[in-house]
Structures are given as C-alpha cells and as structure tokens.
C-alpha positions in Angstrom: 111.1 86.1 78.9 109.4 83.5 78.1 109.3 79.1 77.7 109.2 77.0 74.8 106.6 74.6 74.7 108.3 71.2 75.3 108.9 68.2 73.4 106.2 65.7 72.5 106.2 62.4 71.0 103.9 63.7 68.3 106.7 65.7 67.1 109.9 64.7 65.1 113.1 63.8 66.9 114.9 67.3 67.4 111.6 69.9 66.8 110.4 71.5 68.9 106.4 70.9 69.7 104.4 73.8 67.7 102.8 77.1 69.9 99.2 77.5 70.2 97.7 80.8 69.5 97.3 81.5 73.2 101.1 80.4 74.5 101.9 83.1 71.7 99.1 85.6 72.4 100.5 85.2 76.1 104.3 85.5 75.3 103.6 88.5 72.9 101.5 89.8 75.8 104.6 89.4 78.1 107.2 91.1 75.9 105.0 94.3 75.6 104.0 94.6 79.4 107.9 94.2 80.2 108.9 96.3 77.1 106.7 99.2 77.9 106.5 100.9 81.3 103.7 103.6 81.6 103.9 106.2 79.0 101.9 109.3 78.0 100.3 109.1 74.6 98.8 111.7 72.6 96.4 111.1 69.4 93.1 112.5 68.5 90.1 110.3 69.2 88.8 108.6 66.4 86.3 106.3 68.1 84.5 106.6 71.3 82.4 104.1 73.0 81.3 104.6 76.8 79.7 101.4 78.2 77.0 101.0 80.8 79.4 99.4 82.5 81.6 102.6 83.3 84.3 101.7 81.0 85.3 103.4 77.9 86.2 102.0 74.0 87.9 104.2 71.9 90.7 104.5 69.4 93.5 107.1 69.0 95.2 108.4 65.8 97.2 110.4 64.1 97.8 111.0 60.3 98.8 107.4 59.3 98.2 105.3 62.7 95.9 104.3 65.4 96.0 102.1 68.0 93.0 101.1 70.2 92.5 102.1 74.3 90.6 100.9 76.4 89.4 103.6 79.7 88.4 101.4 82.5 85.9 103.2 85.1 86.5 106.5 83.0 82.6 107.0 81.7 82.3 110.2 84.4 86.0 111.3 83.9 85.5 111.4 80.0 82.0 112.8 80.5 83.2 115.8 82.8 85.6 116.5 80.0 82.6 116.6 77.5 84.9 114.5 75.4 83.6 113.8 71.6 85.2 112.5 68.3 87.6 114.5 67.1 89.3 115.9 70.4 92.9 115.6 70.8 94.0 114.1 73.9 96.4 113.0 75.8 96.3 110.0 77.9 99.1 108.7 80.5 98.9 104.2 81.0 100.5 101.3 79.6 100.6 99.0 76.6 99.2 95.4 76.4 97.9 92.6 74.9 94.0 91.5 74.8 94.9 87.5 74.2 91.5 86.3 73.2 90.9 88.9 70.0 94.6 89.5 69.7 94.7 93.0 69.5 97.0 94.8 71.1 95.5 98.0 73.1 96.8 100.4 75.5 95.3 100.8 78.8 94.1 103.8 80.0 94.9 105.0 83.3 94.4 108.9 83.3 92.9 111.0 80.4 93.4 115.0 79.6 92.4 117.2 76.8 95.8 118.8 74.8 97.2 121.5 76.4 95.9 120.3 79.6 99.5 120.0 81.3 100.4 123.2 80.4 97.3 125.0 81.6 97.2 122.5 85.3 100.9 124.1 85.8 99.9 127.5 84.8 97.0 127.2 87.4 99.0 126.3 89.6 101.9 128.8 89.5 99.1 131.5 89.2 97.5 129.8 92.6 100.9 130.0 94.4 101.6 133.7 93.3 97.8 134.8 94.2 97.6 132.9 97.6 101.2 134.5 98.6 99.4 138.1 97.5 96.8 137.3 99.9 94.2 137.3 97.5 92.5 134.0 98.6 93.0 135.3 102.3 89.5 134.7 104.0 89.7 137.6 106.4 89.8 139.7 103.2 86.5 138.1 102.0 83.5 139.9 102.4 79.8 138.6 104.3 77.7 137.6 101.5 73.9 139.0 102.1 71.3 136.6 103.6 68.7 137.9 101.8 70.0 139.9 98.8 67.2 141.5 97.0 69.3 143.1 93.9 71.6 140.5 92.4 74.1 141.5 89.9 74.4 138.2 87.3 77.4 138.4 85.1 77.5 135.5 82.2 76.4 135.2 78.7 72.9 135.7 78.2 72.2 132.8 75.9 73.8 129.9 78.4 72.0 127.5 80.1 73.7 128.6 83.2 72.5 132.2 83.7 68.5 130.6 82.8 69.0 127.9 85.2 70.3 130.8 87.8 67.5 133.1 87.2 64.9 130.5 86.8 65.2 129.0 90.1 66.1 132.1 92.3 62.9 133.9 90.8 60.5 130.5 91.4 62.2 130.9 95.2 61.7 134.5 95.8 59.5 136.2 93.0 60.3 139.9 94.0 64.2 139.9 93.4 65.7 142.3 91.5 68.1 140.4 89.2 70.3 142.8 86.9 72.7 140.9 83.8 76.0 142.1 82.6 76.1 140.5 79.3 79.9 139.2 78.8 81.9 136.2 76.7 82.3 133.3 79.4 84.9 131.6 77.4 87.4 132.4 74.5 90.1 134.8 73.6 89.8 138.2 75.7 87.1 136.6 77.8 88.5 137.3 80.9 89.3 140.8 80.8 85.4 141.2 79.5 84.3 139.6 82.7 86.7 141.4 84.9 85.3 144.8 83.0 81.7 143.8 84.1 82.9 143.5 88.2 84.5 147.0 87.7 81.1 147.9 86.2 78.7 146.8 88.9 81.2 148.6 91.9 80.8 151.9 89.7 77.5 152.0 89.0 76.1 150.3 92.0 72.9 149.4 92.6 73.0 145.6 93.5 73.8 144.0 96.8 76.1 140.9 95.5 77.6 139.8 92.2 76.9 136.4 90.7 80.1 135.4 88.6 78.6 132.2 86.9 78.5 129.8 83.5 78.4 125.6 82.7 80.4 123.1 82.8 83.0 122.7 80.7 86.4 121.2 79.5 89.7 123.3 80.8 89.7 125.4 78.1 86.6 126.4 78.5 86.4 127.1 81.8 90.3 129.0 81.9 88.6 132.8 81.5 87.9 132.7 85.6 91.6 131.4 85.8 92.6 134.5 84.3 94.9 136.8 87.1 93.3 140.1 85.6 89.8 138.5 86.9 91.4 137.0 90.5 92.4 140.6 91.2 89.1 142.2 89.8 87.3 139.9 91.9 89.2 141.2 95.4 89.4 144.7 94.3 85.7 144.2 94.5 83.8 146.3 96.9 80.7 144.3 96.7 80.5 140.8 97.7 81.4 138.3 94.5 79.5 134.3 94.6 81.6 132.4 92.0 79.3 129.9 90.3 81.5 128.3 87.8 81.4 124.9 85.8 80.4 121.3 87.9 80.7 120.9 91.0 84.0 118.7 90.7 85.3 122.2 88.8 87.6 124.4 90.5 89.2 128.0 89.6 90.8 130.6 90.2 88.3 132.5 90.3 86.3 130.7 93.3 89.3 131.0 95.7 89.5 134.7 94.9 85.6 135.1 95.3 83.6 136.0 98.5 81.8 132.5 98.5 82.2 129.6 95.9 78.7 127.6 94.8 79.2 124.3 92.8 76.6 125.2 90.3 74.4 128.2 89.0 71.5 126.4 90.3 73.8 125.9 93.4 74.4 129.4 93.6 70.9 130.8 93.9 69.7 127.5 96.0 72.6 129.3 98.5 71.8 132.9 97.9 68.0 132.6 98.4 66.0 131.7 100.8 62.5 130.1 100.0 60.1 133.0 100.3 57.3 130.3 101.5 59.7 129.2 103.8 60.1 132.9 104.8 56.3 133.4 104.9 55.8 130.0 107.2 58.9 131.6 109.4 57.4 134.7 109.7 53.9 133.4 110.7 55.0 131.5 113.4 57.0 134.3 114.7 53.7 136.4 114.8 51.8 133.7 116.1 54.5 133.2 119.1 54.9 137.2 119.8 51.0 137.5 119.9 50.7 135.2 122.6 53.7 135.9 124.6 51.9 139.6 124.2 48.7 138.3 125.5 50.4 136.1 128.5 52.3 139.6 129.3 48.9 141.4 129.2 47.4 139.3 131.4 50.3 139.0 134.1 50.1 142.5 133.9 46.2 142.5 134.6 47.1 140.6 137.6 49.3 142.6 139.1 47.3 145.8 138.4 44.3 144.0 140.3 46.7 143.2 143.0 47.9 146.5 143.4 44.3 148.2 143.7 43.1 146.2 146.3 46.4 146.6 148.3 46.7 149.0 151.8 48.1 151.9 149.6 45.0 152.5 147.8 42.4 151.6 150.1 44.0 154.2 153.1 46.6 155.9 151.4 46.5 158.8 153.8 46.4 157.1 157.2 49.5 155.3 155.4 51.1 158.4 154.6 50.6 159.9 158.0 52.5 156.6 159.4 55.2 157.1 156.8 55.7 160.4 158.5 55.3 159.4 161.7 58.1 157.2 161.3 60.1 160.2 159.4 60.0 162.2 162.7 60.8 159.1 165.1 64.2 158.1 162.8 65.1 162.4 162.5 64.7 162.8 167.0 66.7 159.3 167.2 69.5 161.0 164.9 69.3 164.4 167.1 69.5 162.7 170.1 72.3 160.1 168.9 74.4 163.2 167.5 74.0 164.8 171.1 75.5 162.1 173.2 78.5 161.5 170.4 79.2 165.4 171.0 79.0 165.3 175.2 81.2 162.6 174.9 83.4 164.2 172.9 83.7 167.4 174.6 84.2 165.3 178.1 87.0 163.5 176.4 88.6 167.0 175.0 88.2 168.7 178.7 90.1 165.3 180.1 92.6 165.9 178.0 93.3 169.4 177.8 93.3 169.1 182.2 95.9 166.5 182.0 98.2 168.9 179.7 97.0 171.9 181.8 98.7 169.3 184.6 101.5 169.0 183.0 102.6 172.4 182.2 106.0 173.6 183.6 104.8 176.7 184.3 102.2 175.5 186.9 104.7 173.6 188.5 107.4 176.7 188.8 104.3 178.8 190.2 104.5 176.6 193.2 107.8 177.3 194.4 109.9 175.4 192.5 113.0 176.6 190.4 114.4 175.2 187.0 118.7 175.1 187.6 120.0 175.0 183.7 123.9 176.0 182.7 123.6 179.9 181.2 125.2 179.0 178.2 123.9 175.2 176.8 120.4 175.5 178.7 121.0 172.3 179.7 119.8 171.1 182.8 121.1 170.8 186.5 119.5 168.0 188.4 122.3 167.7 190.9 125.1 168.9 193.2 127.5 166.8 191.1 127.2 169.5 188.0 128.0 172.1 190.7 131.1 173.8 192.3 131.9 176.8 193.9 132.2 179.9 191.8 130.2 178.4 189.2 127.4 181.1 187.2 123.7 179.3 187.2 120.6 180.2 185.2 117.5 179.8 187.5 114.2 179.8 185.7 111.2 180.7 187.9 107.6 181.3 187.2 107.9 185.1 186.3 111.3 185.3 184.8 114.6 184.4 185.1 118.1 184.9 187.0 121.7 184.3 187.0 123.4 183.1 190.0 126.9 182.6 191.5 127.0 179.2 193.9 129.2 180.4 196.7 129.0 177.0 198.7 128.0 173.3 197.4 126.5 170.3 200.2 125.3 167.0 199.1 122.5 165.8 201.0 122.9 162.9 204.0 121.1 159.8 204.5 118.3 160.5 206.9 116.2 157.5 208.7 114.5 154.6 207.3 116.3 155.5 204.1 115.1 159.3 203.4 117.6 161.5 202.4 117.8 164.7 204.7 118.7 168.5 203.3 121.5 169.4 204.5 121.3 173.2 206.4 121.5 176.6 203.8 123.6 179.1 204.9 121.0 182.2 204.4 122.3 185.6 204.9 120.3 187.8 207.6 120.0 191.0 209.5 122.6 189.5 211.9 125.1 187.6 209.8 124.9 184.4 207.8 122.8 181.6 209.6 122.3 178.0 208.8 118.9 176.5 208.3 117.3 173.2 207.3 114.3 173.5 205.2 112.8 170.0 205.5 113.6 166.1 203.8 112.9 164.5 200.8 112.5 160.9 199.5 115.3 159.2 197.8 
C-alpha cells in the first residue's frame, strides 16, 4: 500500500508526523491504480474539449453522476467518430488520480459510440458468413471501365458526397453522362432502398458502372452498406459496382462485396476518370508520333521504289526473261538426261538379276542331262547310294517329266588317283546281253 510519513522531532512523543497534500494525493493515487484494473465505462458526454495538442478533455455522466476523462492522442479518433455533447459512449481504460488539482479522472484508452460492440460483432459475423459464400471472392469481381462514359450514382441527392462526386468527375471529363438514383444513405430501411436502386440500374440499363457512395460518418451511420440484403445486391450485380463509402479509415461491408473500393467520393471519381486534358495531351502525342513514323515509312518506301526502277529488271526486262528461260530449258534437259541414266542403270541391274535366277533354275540344269533321284512317296531327296538298296522304287525327275524306277543293283564309287573318286562300271542292258561300262570320274 502505502508508508507513513515518519517521526519528527517537531512532533509529540507517540504521533505520528502530519501528511502533506501530495504524500496523500500520491497514496490516494496508489489505492485507485491498484484498486481498479482497466474497465469499460459508459456515460454520455457532457463536456468535450479537443486540444491542439491531440488530446481530449471531457466529462461523462449519467442521471446523478459524472466523472471527468481525459483521451490522450484521441483528437482524430473522436473526430472520425464526429463525436459532440450529448453522444452516449462507451469508453474502455483505467481510473486515476491527477495529484496536482486533485481530481480524480479516468484515462482514456479506447473510445466507441453505444451500440458499437454490438454492431463491430455483427460486422463481423456477417463478414465471416459472406466471405465463406464467396461473395468477397475477387475472381467473381467484375473489370471496372477505364473510361466509363455513363455513370450510374446512387446516394442522397442533398449530401455533400454525391456533389463532391459529380463536381470533380464533370470538372475532369465534362461529357460524362452521370445518371442519380435518389435513395436514404443512412436510417431505418436504408439498406434495402439502396439495394432496390442496384436492382434498378441492372434492369433498366443504360450506364456502364455503378457508383455506391455517401460521407463520413459514425457506425451507425455508415451500417446501411453493412446491410447483407445490399452485400448480395451488390454481387448479383451484372454491372460493375465502385463502393465509395465514409473516410478513408472506413470500412464495410459493402466495399468487400463491391467490384472496386475508393476511400472517398472524391476518391471514387479521381479513380474512375481520367483527366480529359490529360487524355487530349496523350492523344496528341500519339498523333504526333504516328505521323512521323508514317512519314519515315513513306520515305523508306520512296527509297526502295527508286531502287527498284533503276534495277536490271526494269531497264532489260526481256533479255532477263529470255535468260530466265534459258535457264528453264538447261535445268528441264539436265532432269531428262539424269532420269535416263537412273533408268539404264536400273534396267542393267534388273537383266543381271533376272540372268543369275534364269542361272539358277532347276529346270536348266535337268535339260543338260542331269536327273533329280527323290523317294516316290516323301519327295525327298536321294543324294546318295547310302539311301539305296536293291529292289527299292525311285522317282526320277528329268527335264520333260518324270519316272518311276526299280534299282536292280547298287555300287559305291572307288577312290580313283590323286584323290578323285572314280564311277564305278553300269551294267547297261544291250542287243547282246548285259554289258558293263564306265561313264567317266568325278571330284570328291
């Protein structure tokens, strides 16, 4: 807690030495910073001082009480709020002593209008649904015009917000086309008014983006656009929506649902609209640049021209087309003559061929004597004495035909000289009887 002030000699034996204001301003000081841990307070406002300092002097009451706040650094915050005598608050710090004047004060630390809590956790339960919906998805949101020439405004007609819109986009761009959907920006059944007036502009068409705008404001001013029957009108939207709501430091519901957010209505046509002088100067030196990269091209192209027409092919065209063909007839009797060699040599190499099968044919080889031995009943082939015996029924093949035959004797040949195997004698059957005769040798 806190210490008595000790003894002195100018005290009586026993007492203690008396407090000063300030040991008891401090101690009192102590006990409430100790007592009272940070609180939320509500009162209306019953004074209201800003400072140029940036802090705030004010007082809160009720029916038979007040108690004075000080808002340190909360000029802008109680500005932004448009706060005023009167306004019932709510305010969220702690409670203290100010030792010099010895009043005791609470300070400050954050400060909302009444109803504010409620309405930060509706937005954001409304937020959370929405954004699951896929309502603030931004590959639902649409391309906003560069250079919109019918604007669709939708706002009160006598706010300062729908003037400051209109006066600066028409100073920027004088021929626009700006239409105005007169609805109720704030207060009861606000927001299905200004949900009404997008449904209006997608039926009767006619402008190329709609301008969702008012001022600045406290919450409850501004909850119309956080309204879910205007989020949903605003993506059901066929045409582009700019949401140009309250301060720059506001945010709705209504500018994550829109197409694009501004932070002001002056912001909002400053985005929307280009200068038309900027325009002009833009398009001037476009012309300027295309003129003379037209006149460098027409005077390449001069060149060229001039190049051409004092060129071979116009000064002797014929004599050039008479070597053109010239040269036609050289290339077509070097392609005849090419295309007649290919084909000798190609009929040489089919007559080479077809001699060497004509070589090989059987029945050449059968017309010079010879005899193809095969057993009658396979057809297979007898090459030797070994397959042969006595009594045995052979099929000789010979150039002209064929004929069966019964072997009545079988030899096998003998080694002759130097290795050469003689024939061994036939037995041929005569006039005079059965004689023997040897027909010649052959090589191993």
């Amino acid at each position: 807690m806190w210490n008595e002030p000790e003894q002195t000699t100018g005290a009586g034996e026993g007492e203690p030495r008396p407090w000063t204001v300030s040991e008891l301003n401090g101690a009192v000081r102590t006990i409430l910073e100790e007592s009272f841990h940070p609180i939320w307070l509500t009162g209306e406002v019953g004074s209201y001082n800003p400072y140029r300092s940036g802090h705030v002097y004010l007082t809160l009451k009720d029916a038979s009480a007040q108690v004075k706040a000080v808002y340190f650094n909360g000029s802008s915050a109680c500005r932004s709020l448009g706060l005023k005598v009167g306004d019932q608050v709510e305010v969220y710090g702690s409670l203290s002593l100010y030792e010099q004047r010895g009043d005791y004060q609470f300070y400050i630390r954050r400060l909302r209008m009444c109803g504010v809590g409620d309405l930060h956790r509706q937005f954001a339960l409304l937020k959370e649904k929405l954004a699951a919906e896929g309502i603030f998805d931004p590959a639902h949101k649409k391309t906003v015009p560069y250079m919109p020439r019918r604007i669709g405004v939708i706002s009160s007609p006598s706010g300062a917000a729908v003037k400051d819109f209109m006066k600066i986009a028409l100073a920027r761009f004088p021929n626009l086309e700006i239409k105005l959907c007169p609805a109720p920006v704030q207060g009861q059944g606000a927001a299905e008014k200004l949900a009404r007036a997008v449904r209006f502009f997608n039926r009767v068409g006619g402008v190329e983006v709609i301008v969702l705008t008012r001022g600045g404001g406290s919450m409850e001013d501004l909850w119309p656009f956080n309204e879910e029957v205007l989020a949903r009108a605003i993506y059901a939207s066929r045409i582009p929506v700019v949401s140009a709501v309250g301060h720059e430091i506001d945010f709705t519901i209504s500018d994550f649902a829109a197409d694009m957010r501004a932070p002001t209505p002056s912001g909002a046509a400053e985005q929307l609209i280009p200068e038309k002088r900027v325009l002009t100067d833009a398009l001037n030196g476009l012309n300027e640049r295309m003129t003379t990269a037209a006149r460098y091209a027409a005077e390449r192209a001069s060149g060229r021209l001039s190049r051409v027409m004092a060129s071979k092919v116009f000064r002797d065209s014929m004599r050039l087309a008479l070597e053109r063909m010239q040269r036609v007839d050289m290339l077509m009797q070097a392609a005849s003559t090419a295309l007649t060699r290919r084909a000798d040599a190609a009929s040489n190499r089919l007559e080479r061929v077809r001699a060497e099968f004509e070589a090989y044919d059987p029945f050449r080889i059968l017309n010079r004597g010879y005899v193809y031995l095969a057993e009658p009943g396979t057809g297979r082939q007898i090459t030797g004495v070994g397959g042969l015996h006595e009594g045995a029924r052979v099929r000789a093949i010979l150039a002209d035909g064929a004929a069966d035959l019964d072997v009545r004797s079988v030899r096998a040949a003998k080694e002759g000289k130097n290795g050469r195997r003689e024939l061994l004698p036939l037995v041929t059957a005569g006039p005079f009887g059965e004689t023997e005769q040897t027909i010649g040798e052959r090589n191993d």
